[in-house]
Each structure stands twice: as C-alpha cells, then as structure tokens.
N, CA, C and O atoms as a GROMACS GRO file, in nm:
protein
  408
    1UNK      N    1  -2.745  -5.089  -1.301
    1UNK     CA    2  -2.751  -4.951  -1.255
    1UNK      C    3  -2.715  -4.863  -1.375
    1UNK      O    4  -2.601  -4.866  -1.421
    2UNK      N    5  -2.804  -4.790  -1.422
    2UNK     CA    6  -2.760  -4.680  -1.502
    2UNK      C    7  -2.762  -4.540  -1.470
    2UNK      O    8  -2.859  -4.511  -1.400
    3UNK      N    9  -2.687  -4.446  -1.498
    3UNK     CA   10  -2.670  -4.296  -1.454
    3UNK      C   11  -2.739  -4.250  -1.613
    3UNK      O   12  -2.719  -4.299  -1.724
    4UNK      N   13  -2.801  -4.169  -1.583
    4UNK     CA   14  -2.842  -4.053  -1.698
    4UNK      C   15  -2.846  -3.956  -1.689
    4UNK      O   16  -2.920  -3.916  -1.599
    5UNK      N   17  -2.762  -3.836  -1.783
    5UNK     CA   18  -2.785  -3.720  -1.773
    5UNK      C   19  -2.899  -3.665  -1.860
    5UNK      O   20  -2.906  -3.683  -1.981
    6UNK      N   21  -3.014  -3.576  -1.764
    6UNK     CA   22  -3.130  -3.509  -1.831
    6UNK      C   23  -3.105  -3.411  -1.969
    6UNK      O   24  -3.194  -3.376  -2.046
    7UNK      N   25  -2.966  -3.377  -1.979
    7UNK     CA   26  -2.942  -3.303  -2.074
    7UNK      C   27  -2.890  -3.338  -2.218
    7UNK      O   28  -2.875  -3.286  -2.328
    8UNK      N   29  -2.867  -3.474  -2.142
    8UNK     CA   30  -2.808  -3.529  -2.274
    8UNK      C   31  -2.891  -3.539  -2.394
    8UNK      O   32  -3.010  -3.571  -2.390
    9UNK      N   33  -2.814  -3.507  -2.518
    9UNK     CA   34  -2.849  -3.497  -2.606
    9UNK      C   35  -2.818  -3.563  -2.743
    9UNK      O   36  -2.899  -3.564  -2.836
   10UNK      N   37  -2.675  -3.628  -2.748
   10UNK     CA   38  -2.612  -3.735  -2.779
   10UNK      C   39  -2.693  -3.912  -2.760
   10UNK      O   40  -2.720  -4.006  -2.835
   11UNK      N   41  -2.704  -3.888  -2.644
   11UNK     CA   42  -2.816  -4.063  -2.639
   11UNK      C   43  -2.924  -3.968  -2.526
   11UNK      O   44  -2.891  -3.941  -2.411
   12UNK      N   45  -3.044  -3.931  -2.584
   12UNK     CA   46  -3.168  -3.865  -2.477
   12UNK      C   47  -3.178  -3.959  -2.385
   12UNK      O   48  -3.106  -4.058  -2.374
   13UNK      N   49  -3.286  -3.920  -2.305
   13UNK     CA   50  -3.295  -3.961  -2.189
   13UNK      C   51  -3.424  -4.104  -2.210
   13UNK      O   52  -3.448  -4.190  -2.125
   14UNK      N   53  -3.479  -4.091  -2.326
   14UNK     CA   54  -3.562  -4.194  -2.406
   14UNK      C   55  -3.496  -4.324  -2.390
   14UNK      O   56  -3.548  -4.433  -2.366
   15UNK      N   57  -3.411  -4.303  -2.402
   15UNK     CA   58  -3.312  -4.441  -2.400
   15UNK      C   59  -3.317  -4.538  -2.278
   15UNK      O   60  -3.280  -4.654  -2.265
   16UNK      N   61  -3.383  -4.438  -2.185
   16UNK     CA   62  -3.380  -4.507  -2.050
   16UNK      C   63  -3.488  -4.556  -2.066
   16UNK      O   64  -3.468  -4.677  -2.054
   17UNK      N   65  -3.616  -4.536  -2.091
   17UNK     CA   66  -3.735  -4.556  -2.170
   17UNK      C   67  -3.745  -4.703  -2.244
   17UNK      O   68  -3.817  -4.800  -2.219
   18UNK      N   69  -3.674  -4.688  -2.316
   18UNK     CA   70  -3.609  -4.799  -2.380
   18UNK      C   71  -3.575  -4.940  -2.286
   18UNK      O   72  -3.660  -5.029  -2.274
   19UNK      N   73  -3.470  -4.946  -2.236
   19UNK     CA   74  -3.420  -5.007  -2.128
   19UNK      C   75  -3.532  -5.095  -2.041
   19UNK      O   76  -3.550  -5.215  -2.022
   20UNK      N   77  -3.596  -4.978  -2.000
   20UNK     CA   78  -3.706  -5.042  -1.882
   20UNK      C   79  -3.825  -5.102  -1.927
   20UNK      O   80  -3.898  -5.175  -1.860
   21UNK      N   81  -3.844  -5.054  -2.082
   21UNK     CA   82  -3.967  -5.165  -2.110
   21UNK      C   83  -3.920  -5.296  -2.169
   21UNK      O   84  -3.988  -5.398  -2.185
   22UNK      N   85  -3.752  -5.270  -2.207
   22UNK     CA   86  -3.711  -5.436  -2.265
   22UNK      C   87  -3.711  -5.537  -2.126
   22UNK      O   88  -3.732  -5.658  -2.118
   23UNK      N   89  -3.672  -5.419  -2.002
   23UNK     CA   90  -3.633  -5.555  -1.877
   23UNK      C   91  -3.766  -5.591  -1.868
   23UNK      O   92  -3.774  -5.709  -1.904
   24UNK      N   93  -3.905  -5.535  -1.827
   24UNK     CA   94  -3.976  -5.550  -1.809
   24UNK      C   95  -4.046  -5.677  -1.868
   24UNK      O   96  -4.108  -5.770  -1.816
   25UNK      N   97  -4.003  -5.638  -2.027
   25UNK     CA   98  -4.070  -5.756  -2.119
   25UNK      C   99  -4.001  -5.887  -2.075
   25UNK      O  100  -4.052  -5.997  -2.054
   26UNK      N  101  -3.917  -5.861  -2.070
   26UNK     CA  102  -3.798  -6.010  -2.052
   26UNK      C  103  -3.783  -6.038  -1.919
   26UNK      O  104  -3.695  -6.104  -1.863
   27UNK      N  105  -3.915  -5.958  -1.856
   27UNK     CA  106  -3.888  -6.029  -1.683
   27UNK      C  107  -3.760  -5.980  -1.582
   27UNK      O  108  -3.736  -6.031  -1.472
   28UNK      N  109  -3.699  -5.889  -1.632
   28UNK     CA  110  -3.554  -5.878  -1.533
   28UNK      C  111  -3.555  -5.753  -1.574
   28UNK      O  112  -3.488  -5.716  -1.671
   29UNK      N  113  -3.669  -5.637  -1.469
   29UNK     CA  114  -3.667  -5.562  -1.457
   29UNK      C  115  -3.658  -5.510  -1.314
   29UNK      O  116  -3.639  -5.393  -1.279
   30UNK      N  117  -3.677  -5.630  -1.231
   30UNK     CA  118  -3.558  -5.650  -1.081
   30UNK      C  119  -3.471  -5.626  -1.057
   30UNK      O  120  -3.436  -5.600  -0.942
   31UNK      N  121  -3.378  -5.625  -1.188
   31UNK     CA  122  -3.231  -5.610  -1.150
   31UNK      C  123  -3.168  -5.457  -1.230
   31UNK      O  124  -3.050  -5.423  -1.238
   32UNK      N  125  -3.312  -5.371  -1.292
   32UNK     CA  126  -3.248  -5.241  -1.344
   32UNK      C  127  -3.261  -5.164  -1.240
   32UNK      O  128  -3.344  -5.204  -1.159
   33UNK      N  129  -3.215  -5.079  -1.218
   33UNK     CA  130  -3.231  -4.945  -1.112
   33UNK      C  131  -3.143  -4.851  -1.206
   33UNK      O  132  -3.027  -4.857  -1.247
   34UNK      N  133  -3.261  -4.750  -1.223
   34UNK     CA  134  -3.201  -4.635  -1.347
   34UNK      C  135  -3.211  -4.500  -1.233
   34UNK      O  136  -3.288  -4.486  -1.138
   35UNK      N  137  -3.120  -4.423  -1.275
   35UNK     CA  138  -3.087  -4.272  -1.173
   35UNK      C  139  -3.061  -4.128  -1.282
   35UNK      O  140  -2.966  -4.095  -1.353
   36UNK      N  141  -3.197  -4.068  -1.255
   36UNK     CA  142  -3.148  -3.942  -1.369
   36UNK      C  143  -3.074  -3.839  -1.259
   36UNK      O  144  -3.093  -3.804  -1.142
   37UNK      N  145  -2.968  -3.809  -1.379
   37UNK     CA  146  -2.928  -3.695  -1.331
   37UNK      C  147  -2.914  -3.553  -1.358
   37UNK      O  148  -2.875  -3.553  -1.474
   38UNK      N  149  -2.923  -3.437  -1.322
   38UNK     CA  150  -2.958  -3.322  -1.345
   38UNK      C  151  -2.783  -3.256  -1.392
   38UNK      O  152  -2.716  -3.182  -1.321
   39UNK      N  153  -2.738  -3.317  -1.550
   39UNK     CA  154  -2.661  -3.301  -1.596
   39UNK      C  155  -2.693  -3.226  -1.725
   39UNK      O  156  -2.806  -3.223  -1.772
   40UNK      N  157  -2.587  -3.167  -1.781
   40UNK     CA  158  -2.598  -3.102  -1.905
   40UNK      C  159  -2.565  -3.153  -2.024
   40UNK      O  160  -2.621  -3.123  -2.129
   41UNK      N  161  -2.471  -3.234  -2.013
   41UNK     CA  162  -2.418  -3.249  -2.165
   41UNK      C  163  -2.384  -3.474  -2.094
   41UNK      O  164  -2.358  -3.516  -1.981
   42UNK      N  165  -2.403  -3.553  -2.230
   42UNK     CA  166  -2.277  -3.663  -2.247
   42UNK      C  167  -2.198  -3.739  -2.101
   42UNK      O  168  -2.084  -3.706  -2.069
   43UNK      N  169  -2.246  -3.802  -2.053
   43UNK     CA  170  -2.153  -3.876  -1.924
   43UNK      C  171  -2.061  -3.756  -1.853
   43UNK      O  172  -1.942  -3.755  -1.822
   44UNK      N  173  -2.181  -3.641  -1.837
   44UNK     CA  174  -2.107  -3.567  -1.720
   44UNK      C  175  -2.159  -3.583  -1.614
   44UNK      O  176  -2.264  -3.538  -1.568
   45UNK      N  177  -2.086  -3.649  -1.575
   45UNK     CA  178  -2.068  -3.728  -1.375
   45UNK      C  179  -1.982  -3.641  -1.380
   45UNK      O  180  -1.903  -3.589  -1.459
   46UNK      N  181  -2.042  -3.634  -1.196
   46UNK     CA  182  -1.952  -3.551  -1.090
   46UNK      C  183  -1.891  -3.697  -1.046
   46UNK      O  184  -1.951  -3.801  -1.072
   47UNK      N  185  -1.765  -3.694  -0.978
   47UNK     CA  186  -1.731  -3.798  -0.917
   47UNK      C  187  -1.781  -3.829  -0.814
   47UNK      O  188  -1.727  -3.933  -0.776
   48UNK      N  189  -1.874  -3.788  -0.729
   48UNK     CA  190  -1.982  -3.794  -0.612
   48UNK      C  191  -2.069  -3.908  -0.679
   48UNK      O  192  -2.082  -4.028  -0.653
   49UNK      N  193  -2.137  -3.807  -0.798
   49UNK     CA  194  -2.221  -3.886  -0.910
   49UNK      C  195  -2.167  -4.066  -0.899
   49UNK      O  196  -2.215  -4.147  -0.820
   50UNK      N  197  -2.090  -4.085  -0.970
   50UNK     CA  198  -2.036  -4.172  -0.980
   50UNK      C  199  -2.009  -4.294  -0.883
   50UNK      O  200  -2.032  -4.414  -0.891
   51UNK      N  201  -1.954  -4.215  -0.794
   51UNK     CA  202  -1.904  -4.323  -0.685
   51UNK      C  203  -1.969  -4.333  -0.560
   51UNK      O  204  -1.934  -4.410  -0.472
   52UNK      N  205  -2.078  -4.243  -0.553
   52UNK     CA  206  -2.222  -4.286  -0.468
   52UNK      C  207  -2.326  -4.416  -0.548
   52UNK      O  208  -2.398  -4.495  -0.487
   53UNK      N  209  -2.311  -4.412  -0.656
   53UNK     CA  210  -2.384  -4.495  -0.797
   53UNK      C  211  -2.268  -4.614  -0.753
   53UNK      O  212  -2.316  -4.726  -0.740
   54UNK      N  213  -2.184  -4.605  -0.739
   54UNK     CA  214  -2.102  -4.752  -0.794
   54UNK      C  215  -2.082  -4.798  -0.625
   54UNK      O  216  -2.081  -4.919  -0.602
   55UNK      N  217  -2.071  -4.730  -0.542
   55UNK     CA  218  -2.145  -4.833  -0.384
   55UNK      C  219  -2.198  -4.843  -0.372
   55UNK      O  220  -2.191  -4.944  -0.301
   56UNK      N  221  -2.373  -4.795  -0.388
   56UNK     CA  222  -2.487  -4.846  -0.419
   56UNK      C  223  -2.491  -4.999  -0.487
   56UNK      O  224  -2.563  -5.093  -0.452
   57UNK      N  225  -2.403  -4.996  -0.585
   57UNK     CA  226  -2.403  -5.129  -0.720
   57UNK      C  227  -2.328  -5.245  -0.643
   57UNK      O  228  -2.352  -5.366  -0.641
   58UNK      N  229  -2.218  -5.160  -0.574
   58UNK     CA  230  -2.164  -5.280  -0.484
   58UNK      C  231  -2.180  -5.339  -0.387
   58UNK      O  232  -2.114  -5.442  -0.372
   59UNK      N  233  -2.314  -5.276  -0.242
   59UNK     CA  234  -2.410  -5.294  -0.199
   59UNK      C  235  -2.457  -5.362  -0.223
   59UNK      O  236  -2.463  -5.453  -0.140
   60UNK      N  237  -2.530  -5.380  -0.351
   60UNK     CA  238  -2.669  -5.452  -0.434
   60UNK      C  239  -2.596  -5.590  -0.430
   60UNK      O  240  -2.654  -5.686  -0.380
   61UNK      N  241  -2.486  -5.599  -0.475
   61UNK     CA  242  -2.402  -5.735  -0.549
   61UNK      C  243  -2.363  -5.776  -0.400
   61UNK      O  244  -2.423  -5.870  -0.349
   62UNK      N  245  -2.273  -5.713  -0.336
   62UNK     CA  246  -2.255  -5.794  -0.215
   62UNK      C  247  -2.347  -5.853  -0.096
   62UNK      O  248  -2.356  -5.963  -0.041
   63UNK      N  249  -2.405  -5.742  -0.082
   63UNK     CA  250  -2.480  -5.811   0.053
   63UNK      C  251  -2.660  -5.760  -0.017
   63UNK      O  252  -2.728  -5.719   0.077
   64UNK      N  253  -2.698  -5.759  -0.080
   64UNK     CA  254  -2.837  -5.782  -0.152
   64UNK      C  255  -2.938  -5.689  -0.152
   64UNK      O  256  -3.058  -5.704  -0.176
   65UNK      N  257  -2.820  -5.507  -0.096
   65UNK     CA  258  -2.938  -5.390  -0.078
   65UNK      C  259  -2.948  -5.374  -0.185
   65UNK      O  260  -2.845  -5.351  -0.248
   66UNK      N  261  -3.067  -5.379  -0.250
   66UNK     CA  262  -3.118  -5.352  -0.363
   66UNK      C  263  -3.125  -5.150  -0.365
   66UNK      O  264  -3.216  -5.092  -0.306
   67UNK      N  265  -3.019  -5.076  -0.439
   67UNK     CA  266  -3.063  -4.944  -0.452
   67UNK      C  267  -3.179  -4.923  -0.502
   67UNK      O  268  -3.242  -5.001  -0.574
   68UNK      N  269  -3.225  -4.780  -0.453
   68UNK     CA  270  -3.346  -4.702  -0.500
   68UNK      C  271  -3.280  -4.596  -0.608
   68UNK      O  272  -3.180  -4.525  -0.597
   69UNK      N  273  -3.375  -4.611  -0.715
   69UNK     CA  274  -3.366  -4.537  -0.845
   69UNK      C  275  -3.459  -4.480  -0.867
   69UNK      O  276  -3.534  -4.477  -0.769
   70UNK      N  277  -3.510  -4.411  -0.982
   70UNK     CA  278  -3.614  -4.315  -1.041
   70UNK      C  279  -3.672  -4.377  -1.149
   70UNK      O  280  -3.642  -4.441  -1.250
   71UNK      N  281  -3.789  -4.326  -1.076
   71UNK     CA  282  -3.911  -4.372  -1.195
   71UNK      C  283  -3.903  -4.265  -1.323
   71UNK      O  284  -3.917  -4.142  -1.326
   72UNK      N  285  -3.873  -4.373  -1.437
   72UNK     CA  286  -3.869  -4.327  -1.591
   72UNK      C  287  -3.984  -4.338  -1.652
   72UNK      O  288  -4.024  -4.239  -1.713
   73UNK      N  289  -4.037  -4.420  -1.652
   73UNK     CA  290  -4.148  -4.423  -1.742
   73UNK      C  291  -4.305  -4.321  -1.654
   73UNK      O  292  -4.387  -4.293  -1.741
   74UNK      N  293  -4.337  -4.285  -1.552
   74UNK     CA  294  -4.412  -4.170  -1.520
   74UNK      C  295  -4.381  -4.088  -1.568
   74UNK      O  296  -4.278  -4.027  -1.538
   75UNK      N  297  -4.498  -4.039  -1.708
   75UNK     CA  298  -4.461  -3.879  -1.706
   75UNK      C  299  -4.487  -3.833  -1.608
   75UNK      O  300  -4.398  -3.810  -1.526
   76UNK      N  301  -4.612  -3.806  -1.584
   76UNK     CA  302  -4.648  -3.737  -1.423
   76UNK      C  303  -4.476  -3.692  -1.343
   76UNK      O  304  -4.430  -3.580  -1.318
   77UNK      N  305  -4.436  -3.782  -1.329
   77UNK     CA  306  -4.305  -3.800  -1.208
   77UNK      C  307  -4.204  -3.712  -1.290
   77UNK      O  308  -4.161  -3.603  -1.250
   78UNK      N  309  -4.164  -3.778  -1.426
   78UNK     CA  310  -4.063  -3.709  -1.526
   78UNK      C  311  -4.090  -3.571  -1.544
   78UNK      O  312  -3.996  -3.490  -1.544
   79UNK      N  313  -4.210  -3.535  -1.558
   79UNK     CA  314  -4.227  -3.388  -1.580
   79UNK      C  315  -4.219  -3.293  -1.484
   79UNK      O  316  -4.250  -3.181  -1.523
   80UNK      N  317  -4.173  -3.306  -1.319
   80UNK     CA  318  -4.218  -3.284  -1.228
   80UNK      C  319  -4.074  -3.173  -1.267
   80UNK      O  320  -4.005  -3.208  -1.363
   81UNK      N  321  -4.030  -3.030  -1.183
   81UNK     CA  322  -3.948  -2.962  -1.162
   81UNK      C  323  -3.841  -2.985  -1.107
   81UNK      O  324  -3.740  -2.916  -1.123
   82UNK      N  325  -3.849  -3.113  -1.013
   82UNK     CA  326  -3.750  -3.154  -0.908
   82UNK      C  327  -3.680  -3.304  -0.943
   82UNK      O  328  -3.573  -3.353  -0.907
   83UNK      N  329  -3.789  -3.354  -1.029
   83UNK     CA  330  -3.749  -3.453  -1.146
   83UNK      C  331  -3.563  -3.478  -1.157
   83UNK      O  332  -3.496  -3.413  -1.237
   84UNK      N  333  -3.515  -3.561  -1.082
   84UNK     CA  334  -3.342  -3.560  -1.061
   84UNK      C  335  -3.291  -3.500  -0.995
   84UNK      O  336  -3.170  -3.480  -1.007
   85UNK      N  337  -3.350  -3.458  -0.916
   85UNK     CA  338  -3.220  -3.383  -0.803
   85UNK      C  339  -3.247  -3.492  -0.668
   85UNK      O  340  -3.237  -3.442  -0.556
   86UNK      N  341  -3.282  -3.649  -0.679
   86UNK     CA  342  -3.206  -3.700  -0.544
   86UNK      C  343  -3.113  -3.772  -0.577
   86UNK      O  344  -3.074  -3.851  -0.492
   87UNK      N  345  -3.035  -3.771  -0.729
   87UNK     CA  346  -2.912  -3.834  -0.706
   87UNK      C  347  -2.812  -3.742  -0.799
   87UNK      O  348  -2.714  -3.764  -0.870
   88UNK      N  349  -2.888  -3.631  -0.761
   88UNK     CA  350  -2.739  -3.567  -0.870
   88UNK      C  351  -2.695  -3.439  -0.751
   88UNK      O  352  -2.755  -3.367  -0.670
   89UNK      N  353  -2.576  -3.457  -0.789
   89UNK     CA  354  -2.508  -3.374  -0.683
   89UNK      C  355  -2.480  -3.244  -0.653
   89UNK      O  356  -2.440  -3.173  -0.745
   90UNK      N  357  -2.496  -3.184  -0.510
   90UNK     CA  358  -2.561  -3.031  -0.501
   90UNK      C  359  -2.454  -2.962  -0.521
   90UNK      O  360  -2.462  -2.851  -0.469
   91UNK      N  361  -2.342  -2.985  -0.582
   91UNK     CA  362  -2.234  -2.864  -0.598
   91UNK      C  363  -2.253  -2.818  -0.745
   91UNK      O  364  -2.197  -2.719  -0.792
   92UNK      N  365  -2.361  -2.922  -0.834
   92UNK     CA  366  -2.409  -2.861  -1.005
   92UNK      C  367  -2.488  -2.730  -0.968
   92UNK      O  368  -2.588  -2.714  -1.039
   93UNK      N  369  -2.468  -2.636  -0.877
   93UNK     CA  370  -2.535  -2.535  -0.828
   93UNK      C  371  -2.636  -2.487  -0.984
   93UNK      O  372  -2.759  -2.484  -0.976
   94UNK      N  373  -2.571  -2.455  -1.106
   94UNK     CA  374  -2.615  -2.378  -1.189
   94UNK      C  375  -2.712  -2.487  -1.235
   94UNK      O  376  -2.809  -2.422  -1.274
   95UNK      N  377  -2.742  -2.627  -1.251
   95UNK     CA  378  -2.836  -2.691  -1.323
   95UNK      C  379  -2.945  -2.727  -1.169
   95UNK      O  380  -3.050  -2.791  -1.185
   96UNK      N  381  -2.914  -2.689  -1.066
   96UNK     CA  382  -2.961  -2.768  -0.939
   96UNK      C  383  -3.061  -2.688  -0.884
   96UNK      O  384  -3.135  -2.737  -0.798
   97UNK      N  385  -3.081  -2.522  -0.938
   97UNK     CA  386  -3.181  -2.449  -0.884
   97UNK      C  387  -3.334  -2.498  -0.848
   97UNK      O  388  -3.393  -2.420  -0.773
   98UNK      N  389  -3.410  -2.620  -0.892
   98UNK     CA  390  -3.474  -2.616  -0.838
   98UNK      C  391  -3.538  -2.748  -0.746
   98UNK      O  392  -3.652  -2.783  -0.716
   99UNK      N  393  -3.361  -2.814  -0.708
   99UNK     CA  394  -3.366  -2.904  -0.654
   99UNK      C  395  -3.319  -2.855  -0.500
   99UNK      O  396  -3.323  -2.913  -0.392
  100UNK      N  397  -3.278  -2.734  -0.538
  100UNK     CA  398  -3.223  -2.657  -0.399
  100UNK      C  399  -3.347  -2.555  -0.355
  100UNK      O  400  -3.304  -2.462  -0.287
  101UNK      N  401  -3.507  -2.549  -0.380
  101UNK     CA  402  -3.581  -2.453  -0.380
  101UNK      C  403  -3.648  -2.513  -0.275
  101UNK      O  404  -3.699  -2.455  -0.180
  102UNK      N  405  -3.644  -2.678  -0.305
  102UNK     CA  406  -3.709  -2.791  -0.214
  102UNK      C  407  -3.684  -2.777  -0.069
  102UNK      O  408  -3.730  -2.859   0.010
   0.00000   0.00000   0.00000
C-alpha cells in the first residue's frame, strides 16, 4: 500500500509510475495498491489519511480484502480534475475544491 501526495515535489508522483511497472514486470503487481492523495507538500497525511490506509492494509493481511486503489499509470484517469479525491480527506477543504464540486 502506498499513499502519495499529488503535490509532492521532493519524490513526484512519477515515482508511483515507477513502482507499478517494476511490480508488474516482476509479476507482483497483485499485491501493490497505490492511493493518490490530494496533498501539497512531502508525507502530508491527515491522520484520517493514514489510518483509513493502514486498516485497509490490515484488512488485506488479515482476512484477504484486497483494498481498492488508483489507477496511476492512465493518463486519461490521472489527468482527470477529480483525480484523488476518493482517498484524501474532505477536511483538506483548500486543495479539495474540486473533489467537493462532485
């Protein structure tokens, strides 16, 4: 499970990019589930962020619900306006405008 913030700028969001074509190549792309989030800067999680992401993970491991994540590699999907707002959390009011328009 990885969290990404869209804003980041320190490690871009490419990186996730990255990630999903190595699992892919190496067959164990079953077990990534990547989640952008409609963040601004560097591992800024909300603690919602976070600990909705890490029972999801513990879900997955215990009893075998595999979470739902976001498609990275669609531009189509990536470029979209609403692109991260189903796992990033609605109190980022100022980055969330047009996940709240929906």
């Amino acid at each position: 499970m990885t969290l990404h913030g869209l804003g980041d700028l320190y490690v871009p969001f490419v990186h996730e990019h990255i990630y999903r074509r190595r699992a892919i190549a190496n067959g164990s792309d079953n077990l990534l589930v990547q989640r952008a989030i409609r963040a601004p800067g560097h591992c800024d999680f909300t603690v919602e962020e976070q600990s909705s992401a890490f029972s999801d993970l513990v879900g997955w491991v215990n009893a075998g619900i595999k979470p739902i994540g976001d498609n990275v590699l669609d531009a189509s999907i990536v470029s979209q306006e609403s692109y991260g707002c189903t796992f990033s959390d609605p109190a980022r009011d100022q980055h969330m405008s047009a996940c709240l328009a929906q």
